[in-house]
C-alpha positions in Angstrom: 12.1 7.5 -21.5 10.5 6.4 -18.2 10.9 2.4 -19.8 14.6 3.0 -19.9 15.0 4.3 -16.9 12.9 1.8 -14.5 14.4 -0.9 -16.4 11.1 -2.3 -18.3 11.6 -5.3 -20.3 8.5 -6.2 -21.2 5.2 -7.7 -19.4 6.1 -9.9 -15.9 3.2 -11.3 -14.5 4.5 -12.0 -11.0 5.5 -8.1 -11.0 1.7 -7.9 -11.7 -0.1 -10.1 -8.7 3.2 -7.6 -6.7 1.3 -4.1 -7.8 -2.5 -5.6 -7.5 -1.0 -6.6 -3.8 0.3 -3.5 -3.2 -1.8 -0.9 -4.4 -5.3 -2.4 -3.9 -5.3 -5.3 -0.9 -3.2 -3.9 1.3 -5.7 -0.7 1.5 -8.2 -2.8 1.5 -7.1 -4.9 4.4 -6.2 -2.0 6.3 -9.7 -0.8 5.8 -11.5 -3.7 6.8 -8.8 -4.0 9.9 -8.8 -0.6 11.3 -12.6 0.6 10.4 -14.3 -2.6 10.4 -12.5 -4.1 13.4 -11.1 -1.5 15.8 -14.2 1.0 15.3 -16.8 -1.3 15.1 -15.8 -3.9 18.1 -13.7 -2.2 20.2 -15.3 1.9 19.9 -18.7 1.0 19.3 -20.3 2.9 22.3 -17.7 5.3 23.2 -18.3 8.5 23.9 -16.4 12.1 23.1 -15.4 10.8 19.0 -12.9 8.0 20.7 -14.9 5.7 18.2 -13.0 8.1 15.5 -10.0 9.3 17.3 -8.3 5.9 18.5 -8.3 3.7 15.7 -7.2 6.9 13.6 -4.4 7.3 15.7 -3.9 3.4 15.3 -3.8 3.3 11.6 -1.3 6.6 11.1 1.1 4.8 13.9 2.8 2.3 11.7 2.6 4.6 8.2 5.5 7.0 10.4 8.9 5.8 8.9 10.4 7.6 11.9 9.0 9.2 15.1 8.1 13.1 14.2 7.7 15.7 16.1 4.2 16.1 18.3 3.6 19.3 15.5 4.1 16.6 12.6 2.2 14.5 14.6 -1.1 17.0 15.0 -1.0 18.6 11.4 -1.0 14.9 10.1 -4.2 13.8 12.4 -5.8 17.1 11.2 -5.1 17.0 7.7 -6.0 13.3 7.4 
């Protein structure tokens, strides 16, 4: 099954602290980066949504492996 084919051999605990890493504080530092830093110190009294558009556009810029097209670019900020 899926054991054979990842190559599972049993319980690893550095593969462990790897996965915790990567699935739940690397979110959470990009939360606290982009939300609690960029909107809340550098947007705080904008006006016309920049407070929501900007650091938007600065969190989706490094999760592009390469540079889309301006149509992949808007369905992405619309769809979230």
């Amino acid at each position: 099954g899926w054991a054979v084919l990842i190559g599972y051999s049993g319980t690893n605990f550095a593969e462990l602290g790897i996965y915790i890493t990567l699935f739940f504080l690397t979110p959470l530092m990009e939360e606290l980066i982009y939300r609690g830093l960029l909107q809340h110190a550098f947007f705080k009294h904008s006006r016309f949504g920049l407070d929501l558009l900007l650091p938007s556009i600065l969190f989706a810029l490094p999760h592009f492996s390469s540079l889309p097209s301006l149509l992949d670019i808007f369905i992405f900020a619309t769809v979230g």
